[in-house]
C-alpha positions in Angstrom: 190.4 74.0 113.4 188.1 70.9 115.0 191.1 71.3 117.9 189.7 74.6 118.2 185.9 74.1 118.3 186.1 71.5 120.2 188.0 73.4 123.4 185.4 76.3 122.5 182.1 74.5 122.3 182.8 70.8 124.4 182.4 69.2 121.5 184.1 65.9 121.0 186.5 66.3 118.2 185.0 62.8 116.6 182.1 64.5 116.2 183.6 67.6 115.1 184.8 66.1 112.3 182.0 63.8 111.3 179.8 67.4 111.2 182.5 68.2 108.8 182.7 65.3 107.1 178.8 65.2 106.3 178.2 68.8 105.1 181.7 68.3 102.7 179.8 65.2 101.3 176.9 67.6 101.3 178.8 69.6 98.8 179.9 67.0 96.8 176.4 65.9 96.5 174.9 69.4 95.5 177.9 70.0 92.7 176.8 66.5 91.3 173.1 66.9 91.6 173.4 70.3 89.6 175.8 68.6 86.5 173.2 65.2 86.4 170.3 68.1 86.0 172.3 70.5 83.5 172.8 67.4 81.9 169.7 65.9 81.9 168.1 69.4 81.1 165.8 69.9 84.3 165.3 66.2 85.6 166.4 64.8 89.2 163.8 66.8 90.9 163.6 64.1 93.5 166.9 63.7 94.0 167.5 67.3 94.2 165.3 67.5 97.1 166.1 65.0 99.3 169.7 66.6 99.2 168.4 70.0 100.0 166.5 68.3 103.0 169.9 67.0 103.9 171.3 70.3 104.3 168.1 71.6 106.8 168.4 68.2 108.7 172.1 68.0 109.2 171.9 71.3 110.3 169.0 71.0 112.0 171.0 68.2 114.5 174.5 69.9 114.2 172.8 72.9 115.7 171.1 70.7 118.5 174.7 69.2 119.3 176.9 72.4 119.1 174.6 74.9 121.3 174.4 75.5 125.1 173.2 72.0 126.5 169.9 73.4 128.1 169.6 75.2 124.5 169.4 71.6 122.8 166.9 70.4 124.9 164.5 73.0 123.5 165.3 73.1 120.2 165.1 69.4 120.1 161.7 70.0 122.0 160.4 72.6 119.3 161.0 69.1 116.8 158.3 67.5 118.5 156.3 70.8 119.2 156.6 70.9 115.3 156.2 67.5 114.4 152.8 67.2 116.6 151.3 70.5 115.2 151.6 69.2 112.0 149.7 66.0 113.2 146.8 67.7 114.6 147.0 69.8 111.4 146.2 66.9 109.4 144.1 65.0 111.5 140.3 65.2 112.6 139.3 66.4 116.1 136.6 67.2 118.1 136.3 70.6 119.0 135.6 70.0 122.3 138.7 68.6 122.8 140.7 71.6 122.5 141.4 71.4 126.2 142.7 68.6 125.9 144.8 68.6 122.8 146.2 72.1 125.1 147.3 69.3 127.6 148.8 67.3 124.8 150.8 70.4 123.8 152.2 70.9 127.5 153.5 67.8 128.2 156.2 68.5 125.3 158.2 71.1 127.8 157.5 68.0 130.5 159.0 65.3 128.7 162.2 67.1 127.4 163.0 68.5 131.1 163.2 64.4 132.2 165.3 64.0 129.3 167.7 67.1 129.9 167.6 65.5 133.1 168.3 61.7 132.2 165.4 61.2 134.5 164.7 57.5 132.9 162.4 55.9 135.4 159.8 59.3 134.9 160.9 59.8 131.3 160.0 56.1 130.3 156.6 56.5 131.9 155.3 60.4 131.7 153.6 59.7 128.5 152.7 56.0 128.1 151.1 55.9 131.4 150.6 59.1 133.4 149.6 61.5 129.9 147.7 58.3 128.7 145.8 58.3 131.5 145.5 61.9 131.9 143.9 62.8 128.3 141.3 60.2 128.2 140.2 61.6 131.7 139.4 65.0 130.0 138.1 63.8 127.4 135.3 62.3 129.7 134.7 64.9 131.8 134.0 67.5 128.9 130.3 64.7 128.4 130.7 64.2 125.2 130.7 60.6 124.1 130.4 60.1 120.6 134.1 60.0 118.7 135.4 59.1 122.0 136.8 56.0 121.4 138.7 57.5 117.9 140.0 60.7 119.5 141.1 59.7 122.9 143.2 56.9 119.9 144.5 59.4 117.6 145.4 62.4 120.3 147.3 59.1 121.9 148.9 57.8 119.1 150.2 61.1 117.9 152.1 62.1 121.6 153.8 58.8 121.0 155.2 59.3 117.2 156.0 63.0 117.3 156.8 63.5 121.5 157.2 59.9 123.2 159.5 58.5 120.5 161.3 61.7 119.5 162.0 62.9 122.6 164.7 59.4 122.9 167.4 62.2 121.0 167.2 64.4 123.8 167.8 61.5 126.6 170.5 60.2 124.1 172.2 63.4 123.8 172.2 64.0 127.7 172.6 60.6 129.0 174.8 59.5 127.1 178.5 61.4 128.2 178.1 58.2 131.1 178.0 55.3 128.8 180.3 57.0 125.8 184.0 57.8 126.2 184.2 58.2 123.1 182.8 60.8 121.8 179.5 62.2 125.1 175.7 61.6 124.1 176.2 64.1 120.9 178.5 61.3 119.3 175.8 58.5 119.9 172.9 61.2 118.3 175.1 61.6 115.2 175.7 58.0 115.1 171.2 57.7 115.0 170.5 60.6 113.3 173.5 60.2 110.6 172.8 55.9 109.6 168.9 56.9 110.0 169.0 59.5 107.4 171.4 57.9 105.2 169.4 54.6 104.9 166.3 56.7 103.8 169.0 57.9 100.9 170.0 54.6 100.2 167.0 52.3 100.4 165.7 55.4 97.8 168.5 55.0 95.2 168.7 51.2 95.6 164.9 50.8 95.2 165.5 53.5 91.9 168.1 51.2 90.4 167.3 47.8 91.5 163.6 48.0 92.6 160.8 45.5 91.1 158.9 43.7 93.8 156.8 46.2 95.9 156.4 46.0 99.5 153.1 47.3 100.3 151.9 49.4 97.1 148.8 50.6 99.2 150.6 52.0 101.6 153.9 53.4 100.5 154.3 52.0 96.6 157.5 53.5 96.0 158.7 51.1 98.4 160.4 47.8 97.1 162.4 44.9 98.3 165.3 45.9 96.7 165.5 48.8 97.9 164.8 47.9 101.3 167.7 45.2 101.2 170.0 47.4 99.5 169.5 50.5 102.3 169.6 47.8 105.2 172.9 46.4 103.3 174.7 49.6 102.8 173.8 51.3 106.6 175.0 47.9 108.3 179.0 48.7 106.4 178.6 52.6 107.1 177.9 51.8 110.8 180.4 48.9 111.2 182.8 51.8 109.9 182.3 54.9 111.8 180.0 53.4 114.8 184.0 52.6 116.8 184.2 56.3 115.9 181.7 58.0 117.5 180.6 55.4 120.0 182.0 52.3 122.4 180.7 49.5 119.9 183.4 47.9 118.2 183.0 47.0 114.6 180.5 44.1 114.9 178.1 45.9 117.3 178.0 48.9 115.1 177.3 46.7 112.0 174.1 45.3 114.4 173.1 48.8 115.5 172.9 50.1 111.6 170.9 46.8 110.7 168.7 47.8 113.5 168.2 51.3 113.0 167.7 50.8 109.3 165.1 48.3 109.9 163.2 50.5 112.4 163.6 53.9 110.2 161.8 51.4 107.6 159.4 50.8 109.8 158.8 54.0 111.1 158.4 55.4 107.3 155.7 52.9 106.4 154.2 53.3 109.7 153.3 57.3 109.3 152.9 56.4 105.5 150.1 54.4 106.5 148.7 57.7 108.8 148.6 59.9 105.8 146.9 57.6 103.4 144.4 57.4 106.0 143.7 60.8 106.3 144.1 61.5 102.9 147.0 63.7 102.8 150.6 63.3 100.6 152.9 65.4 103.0 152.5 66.2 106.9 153.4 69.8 106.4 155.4 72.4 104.2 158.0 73.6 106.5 160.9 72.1 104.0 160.1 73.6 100.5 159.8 70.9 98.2 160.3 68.3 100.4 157.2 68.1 102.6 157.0 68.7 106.3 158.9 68.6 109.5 157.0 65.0 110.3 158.1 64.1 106.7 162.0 64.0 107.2 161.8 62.1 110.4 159.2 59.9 110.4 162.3 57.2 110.4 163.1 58.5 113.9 160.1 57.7 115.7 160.9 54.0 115.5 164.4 54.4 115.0 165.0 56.7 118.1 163.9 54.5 120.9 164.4 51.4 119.6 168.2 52.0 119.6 168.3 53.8 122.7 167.0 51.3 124.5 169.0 49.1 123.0 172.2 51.0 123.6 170.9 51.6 127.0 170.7 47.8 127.9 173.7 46.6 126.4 176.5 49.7 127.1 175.0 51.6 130.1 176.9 51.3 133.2 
């Protein structure tokens, strides 16, 4: 069967079967969620929907792997088309900068293109520099001075967590068949995407069991050392066991690439935690019922993203 879709679709059979391999966890997961609640008579609401935000992100990525290669550059483009609506949804704006927030909306087809193409030099740079300068620019010429400053920061900020960082799948995905043998570019997105998600699982249940000593109530106070430690703990042995799977590291470069990306997808978390208490909100959106927003479920990959791929990039790139 994984013989057969991968001949069909091009699909590494690696990552064929880790697909497989996550959505029959997935089931196991589900059956076990529905006893604990039968038995508890109603409770593990939380736990309940993080799994059901497992299935729509699992198959959110398996269906940017499988399809037509052009096709997963704009589905993983309508991510970050997602992701920043729900940002400007949620943040304040001048209305004379609709122009410009337009502007903002059409460099998302832009950046994607340069990573479909594995562009690096323009990809690394549209953005940062060229959209950075850009927006600011338009934002003079429209005369209006006062909120300058604050927009031309939050119209910036938010192209670089929903678009900038994001977009670092894409060029993963279609970069990386040159550096991976193993499994193409889709088996080094599974890798990120799979340890990402799972440490957002597993720094949740270890800071349920375990957690006591907060690590910044203000910002995110369901967030604890232990938990934290545990999730770091736990992605470093998942990686070190399927990273020589899916990508060129051997055991002990896998085991550094989980600490890493667990340590960023903390980051990352906190980081657009610290956005919403700002503005006031508890969830970016309510695309996943239950479970908040698009922006919700992968706030870990806007630090996690690029700070692998760049690391990859350096160390395994030809």
């Amino acid at each position: 069967m994984t013989g057969w879709l991968s001949l069909t679709l091009g699909i590494p059979r690696p990552v064929v079967i880790a697909v497989l391999g996550v959505y029959a966890i997935l089931v196991i997961a589900t059956a076990l969620v529905w006893w604990l609640q039968r038995c508890s008579g109603g409770g593990q609401g939380e736990l309940a929907a993080r799994v059901k935000s497992w299935w729509a992100m699992v198959t959110v990525f398996a269906l940017a792997v499988f399809i037509y290669q052009p096709l997963s550059a704009v589905f993983l483009g309508l991510i970050s088309y997602l992701a920043l609506k729900e940002y400007f949804s949620m943040v304040p704006s001048r209305k004379i900068d609709r122009v410009v927030i337009l502007a903002a909306y059409l460099s998302v087809p832009v950046q994607y293109w340069l990573a479909y193409k594995a562009e690096f030099g323009l990809f690394v740079v549209f953005i940062p520099v060229w959209i950075f300068l850009l927006l600011p620019t338009l934002m003079a010429l429209q005369g209006e001075t006062t909120g300058y400053l604050k927009s031309v920061g939050i119209l910036s900020w938010g192209l670089m967590m929903t678009v900038f960082t994001l977009s670092h799948m894409a060029y993963l995905l279609f970069s990386g068949d040159a550096a991976n043998a193993v499994a193409g570019g889709a088996g080094l997105l599974f890798f990120l995407v799979f340890i990402t998600q799972f440490n957002d699982v597993a720094q949740f249940t270890w800071g349920k069991l375990f957690g006591r000593h907060k690590i910044s109530p203000s910002v995110s106070p369901k967030k604890t050392w232990e938990g934290f430690l545990g999730g770091v703990a736990t992605s470093i042995v998942l990686a070190a066991l399927i990273g020589p799977l899916l990508t060129p590291m051997d055991a002990m470069w896998s085991a550094f690439a989980g600490g890493l990306i667990s340590v960023s997808g903390f980051l990352g978390d906190i980081t657009e935690s610290a956005v919403k208490r700002d503005v006031g909100v508890k969830d970016a959106g309510a695309l996943i019922p239950g479970h908040g927003g698009i922006l919700d479920r992968i706030d870990s990959l806007t630090y996690a993203a690029p700070i692998f791929t760049h690391f990859f990039r350096y160390y395994f790139y030809p």
